[in-house]
C-alpha positions in Angstrom: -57.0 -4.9 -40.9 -55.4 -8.0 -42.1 -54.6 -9.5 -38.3 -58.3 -8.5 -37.1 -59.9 -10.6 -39.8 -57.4 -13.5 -39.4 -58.1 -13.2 -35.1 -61.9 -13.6 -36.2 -61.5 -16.7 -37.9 -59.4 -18.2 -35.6 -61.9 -17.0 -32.9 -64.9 -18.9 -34.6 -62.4 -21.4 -34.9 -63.2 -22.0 -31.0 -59.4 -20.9 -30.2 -58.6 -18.8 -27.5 -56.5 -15.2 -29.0 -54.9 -12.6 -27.0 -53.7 -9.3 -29.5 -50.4 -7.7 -28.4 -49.6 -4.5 -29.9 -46.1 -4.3 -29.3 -45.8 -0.4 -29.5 -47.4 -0.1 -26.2 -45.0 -2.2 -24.3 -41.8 -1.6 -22.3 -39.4 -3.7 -24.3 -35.9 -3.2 -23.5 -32.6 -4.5 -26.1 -31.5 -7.4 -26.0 -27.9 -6.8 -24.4 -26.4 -10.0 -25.8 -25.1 -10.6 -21.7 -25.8 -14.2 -22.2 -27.0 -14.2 -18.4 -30.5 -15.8 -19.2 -28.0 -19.1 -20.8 -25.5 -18.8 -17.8 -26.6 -17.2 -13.8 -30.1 -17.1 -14.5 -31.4 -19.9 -16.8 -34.0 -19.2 -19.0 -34.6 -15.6 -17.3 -34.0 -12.5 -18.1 -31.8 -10.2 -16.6 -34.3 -7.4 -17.8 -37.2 -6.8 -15.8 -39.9 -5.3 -18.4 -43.1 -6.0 -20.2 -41.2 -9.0 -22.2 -39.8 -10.5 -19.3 -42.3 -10.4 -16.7 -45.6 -10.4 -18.8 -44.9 -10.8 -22.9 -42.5 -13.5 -22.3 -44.6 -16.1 -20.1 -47.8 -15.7 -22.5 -45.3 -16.6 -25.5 -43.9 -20.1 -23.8 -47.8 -20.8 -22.9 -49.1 -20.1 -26.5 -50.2 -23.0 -29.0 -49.7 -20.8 -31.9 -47.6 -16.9 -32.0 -48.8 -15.0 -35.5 -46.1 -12.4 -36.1 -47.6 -9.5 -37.3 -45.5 -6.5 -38.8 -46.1 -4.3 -42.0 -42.8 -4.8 -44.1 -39.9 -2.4 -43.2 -37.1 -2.8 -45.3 -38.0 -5.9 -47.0 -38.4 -7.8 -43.5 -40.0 -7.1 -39.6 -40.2 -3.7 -38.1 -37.8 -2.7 -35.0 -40.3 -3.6 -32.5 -41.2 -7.1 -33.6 -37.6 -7.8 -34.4 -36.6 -6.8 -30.5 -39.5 -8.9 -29.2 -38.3 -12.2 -31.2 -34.5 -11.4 -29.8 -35.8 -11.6 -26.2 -36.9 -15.0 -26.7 -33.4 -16.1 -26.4 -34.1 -17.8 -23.0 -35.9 -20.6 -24.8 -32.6 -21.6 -25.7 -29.6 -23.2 -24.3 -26.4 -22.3 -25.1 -24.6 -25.9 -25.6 -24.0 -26.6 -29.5 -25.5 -29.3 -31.4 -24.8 -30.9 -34.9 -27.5 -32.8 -36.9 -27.5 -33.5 -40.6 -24.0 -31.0 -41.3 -26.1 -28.1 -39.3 -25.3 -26.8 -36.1 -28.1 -25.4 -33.4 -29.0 -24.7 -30.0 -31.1 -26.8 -28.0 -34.2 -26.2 -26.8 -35.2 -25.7 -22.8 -38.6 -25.0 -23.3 -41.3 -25.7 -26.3 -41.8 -22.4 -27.8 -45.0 -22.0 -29.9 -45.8 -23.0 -33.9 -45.4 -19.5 -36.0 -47.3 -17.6 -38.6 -45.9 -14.8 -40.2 -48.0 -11.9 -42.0 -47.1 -8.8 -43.4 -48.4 -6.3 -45.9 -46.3 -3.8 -48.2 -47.1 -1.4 -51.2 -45.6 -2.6 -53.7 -47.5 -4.8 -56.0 -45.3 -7.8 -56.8 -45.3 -10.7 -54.3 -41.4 -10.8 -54.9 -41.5 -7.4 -52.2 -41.4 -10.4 -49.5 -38.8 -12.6 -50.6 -36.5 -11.4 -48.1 -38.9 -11.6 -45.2 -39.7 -15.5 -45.9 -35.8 -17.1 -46.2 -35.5 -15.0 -42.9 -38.9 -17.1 -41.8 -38.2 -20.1 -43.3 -34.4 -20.4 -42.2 -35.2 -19.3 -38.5 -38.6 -21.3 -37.9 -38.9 -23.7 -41.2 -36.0 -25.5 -40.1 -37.3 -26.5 -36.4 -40.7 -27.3 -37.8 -42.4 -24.3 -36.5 -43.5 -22.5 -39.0 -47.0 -23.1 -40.1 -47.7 -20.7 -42.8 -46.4 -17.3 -44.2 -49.2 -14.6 -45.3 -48.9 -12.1 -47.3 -50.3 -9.4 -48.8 -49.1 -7.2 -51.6 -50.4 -3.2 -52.9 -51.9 -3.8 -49.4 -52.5 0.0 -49.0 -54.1 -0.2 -52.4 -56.5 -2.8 -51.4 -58.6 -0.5 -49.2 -59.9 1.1 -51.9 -60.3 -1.8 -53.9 -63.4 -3.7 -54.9 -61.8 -7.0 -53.9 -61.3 -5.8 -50.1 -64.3 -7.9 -49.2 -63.3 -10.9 -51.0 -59.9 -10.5 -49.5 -60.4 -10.1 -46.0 -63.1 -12.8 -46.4 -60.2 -15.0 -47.6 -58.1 -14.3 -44.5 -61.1 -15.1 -42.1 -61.0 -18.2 -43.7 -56.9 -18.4 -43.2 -57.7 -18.3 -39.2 -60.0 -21.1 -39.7 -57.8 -23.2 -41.0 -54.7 -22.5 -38.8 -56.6 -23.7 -35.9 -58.3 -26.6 -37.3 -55.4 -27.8 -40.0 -52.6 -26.2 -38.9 -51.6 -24.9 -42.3 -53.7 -22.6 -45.0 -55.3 -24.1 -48.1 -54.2 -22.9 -51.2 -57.5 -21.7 -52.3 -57.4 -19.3 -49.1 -54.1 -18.5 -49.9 -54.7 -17.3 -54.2 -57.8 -15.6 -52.9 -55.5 -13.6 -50.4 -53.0 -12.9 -52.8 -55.3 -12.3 -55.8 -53.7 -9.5 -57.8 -55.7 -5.8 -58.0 -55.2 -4.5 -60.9 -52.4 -4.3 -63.6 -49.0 -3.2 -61.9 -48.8 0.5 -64.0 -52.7 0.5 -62.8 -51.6 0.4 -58.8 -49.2 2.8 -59.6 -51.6 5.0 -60.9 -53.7 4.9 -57.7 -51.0 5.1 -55.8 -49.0 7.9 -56.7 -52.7 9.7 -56.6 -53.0 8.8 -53.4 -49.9 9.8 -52.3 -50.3 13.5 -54.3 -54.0 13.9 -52.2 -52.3 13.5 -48.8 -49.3 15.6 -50.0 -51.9 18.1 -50.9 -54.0 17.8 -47.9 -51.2 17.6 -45.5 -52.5 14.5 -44.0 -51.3 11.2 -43.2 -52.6 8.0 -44.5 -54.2 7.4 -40.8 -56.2 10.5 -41.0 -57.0 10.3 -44.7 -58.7 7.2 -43.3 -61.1 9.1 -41.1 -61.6 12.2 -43.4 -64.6 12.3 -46.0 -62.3 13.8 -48.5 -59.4 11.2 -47.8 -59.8 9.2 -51.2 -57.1 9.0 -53.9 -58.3 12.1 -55.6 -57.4 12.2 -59.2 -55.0 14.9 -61.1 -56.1 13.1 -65.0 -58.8 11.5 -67.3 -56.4 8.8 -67.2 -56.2 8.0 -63.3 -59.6 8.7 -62.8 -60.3 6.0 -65.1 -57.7 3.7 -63.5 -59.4 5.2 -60.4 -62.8 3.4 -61.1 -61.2 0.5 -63.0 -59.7 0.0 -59.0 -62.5 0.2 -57.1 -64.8 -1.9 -59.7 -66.3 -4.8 -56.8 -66.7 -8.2 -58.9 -69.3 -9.2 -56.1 -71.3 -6.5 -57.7 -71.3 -7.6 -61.3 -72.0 -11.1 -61.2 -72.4 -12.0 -65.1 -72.7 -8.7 -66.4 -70.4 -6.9 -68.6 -70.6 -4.3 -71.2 -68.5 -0.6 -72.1 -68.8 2.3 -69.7 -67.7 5.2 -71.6 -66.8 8.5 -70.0 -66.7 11.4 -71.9 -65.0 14.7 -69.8 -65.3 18.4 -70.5 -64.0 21.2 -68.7 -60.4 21.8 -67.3 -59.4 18.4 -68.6 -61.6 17.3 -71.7 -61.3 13.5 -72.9 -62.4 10.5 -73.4 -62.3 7.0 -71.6 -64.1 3.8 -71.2 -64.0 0.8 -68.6 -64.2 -2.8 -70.5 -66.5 -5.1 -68.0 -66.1 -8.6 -68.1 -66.0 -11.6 -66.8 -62.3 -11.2 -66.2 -62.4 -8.2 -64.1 -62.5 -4.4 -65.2 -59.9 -3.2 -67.8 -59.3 1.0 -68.2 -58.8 2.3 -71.8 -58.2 5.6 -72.9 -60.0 7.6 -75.8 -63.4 6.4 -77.8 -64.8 2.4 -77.2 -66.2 1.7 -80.6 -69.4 0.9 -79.3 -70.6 1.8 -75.7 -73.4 0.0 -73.3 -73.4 3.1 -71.3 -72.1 6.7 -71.8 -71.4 9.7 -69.2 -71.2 13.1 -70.0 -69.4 15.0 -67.1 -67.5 18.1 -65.7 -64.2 16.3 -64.6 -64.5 17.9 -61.5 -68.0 16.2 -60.5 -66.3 13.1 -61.1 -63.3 13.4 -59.6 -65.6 14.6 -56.5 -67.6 11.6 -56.3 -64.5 9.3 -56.5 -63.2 10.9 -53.4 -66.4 11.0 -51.7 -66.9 14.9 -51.5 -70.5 13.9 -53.4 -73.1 11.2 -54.2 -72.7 9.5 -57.1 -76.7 8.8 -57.5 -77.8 12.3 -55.7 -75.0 14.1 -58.2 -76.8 12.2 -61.8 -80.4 13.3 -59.6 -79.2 16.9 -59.7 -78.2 17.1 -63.2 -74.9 17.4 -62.8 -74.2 15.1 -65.3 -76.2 12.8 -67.3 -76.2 9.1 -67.9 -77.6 7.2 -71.4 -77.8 3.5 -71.7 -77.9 0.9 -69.1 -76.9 2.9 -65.8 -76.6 -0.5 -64.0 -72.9 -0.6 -64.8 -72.0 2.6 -62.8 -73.2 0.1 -59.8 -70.8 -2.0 -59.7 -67.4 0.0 -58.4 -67.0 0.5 -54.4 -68.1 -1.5 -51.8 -68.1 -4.4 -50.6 
């Protein structure tokens, strides 16, 4: 999701992009035989998709974006082999500048952007993965900007998706026509979601849905009833507090109280302001909008098994007060 938006900005850029999925290539191990630096200069001894197609696209590229989820704090397996191949850009002679030692080049291999995406909310999760960038193409000047996103699997159920992937359009723009990202691009891209114990919530009741389901996150994606569904009053209010869309509210604010009966009977209330959506538990003092509800219809609508609007049309449940803040969560 991440690369397609950042291939669309640099398309309307006016550059020229080619997408690789790595997966569907023949890619053989590097055998550390040295024979592309000795009998064969700059060739491989392999004779696969790296060598004879992957490899010749690379050394003719302006710009290579590295694209991998993170696995283990840095690149997955495939996108780890494919940078090994590239050996034969090298020579094997040593060469000390400024106390460092390196190989030189034989051909000019293309300027680098790195982005990956992980779970985990805190933008720490990547430090690994960008000293590994940094050492291997900050020192030779190649690397022109590291993106990353954080509670990435989060964000597709987020109101800020839009805002986000907006962001990263913007990203490809600027790669092309500055070479580097702006900062603005870059906070807007890494805007936090929601409260770390907040993504947590969601999370884990995303993670229970698919356990109970029995489907992966891929086919969650194309199911109707694929949406974090959730298990408590308190994650379905963390649920909503998620998904509120701040392109939606504009200036409003006020209290949207819930009030559940049922299985699980309670109380919460979202707090809309300016600042974003916050998720309480229990009674607000004084409410712009309050919803009396079955838990179950709720937790329905929040994973998409009903309509919100056709659901309050059929009576059940009911809605006093100024409804226009049950507008504002989803989409984008």
């Amino acid at each position: 999701m991440m690369l397609s938006h950042l291939v669309k900005g640099m398309q309307d850029a006016g550059a020229e992009v080619e997408t690789v999925n790595l997966r569907q290539k023949k890619i053989n191990h590097c055998l550390g035989c040295f024979t592309c630096w000795t009998k064969t200069p700059g060739v491989c001894v392999h004779k696969d998709d790296m060598a004879l197609e992957l490899y010749p696209k690379w050394l003719q590229s302006d710009i290579v974006i590295y694209a991998s989820p993170l696995y283990h704090f840095t690149i997955n397996a495939d996108m780890k082999m494919f940078i090994e191949r590239t050996l034969p850009v090298l020579k094997p002679f040593l060469e000390l500048e400024n106390e460092v030692t390196s190989h030189p080049l034989r051909s000019k291999p293309p300027k680098v952007v790195m982005l990956s995406v992980a779970g985990f909310p805190e933008d720490s999760v990547f430090d690994a993965l960008s000293y590994w960038a940094r050492f291997v193409f900050g020192r030779q000047g190649l690397l022109l900007a590291e993106i990353y996103r954080p509670a990435a699997e989060g964000m597709i159920h987020s109101g800020k998706k839009g805002d986000i992937l907006a962001s990263v359009e913007q990203a490809g723009k600027e790669i092309v026509e500055r070479g580097c990202v702006s900062a603005d691009a870059m906070t807007r891209i890494k805007q936090p979601l929601a409260p770390p114990e907040v993504i947590a919530s969601v999370s884990n009741a995303m993670w229970q849905t698919l356990i109970d389901q029995k489907m992966t996150m891929a086919e969650a994606g194309k199911h109707a009833g694929g949406a974090p569904r959730p298990e408590s009053i308190e994650s379905l209010i963390a649920l909503l507090a998620f998904a509120f869309n701040p392109s939606k509210a504009a200036d409003k604010q006020g209290i949207l109280q819930f009030n559940f009966s049922g299985e699980k009977s309670g109380d919460g209330f979202l707090a809309i302001s300016k600042e974003g959506c916050i998720s309480h538990m229990g009674m607000a003092d004084k409410a712009d909008c309050t919803i009396h509800s079955p838990f179950e219809v709720w937790a329905d609508i929040i994973q998409g098994k009903q309509d919100g609007a056709k659901a309050l049309m059929d009576g059940k449940y009911t809605a006093n007060g100024d409804v226009a803040l049950l507008m504002m969560f989803g989409g984008n």
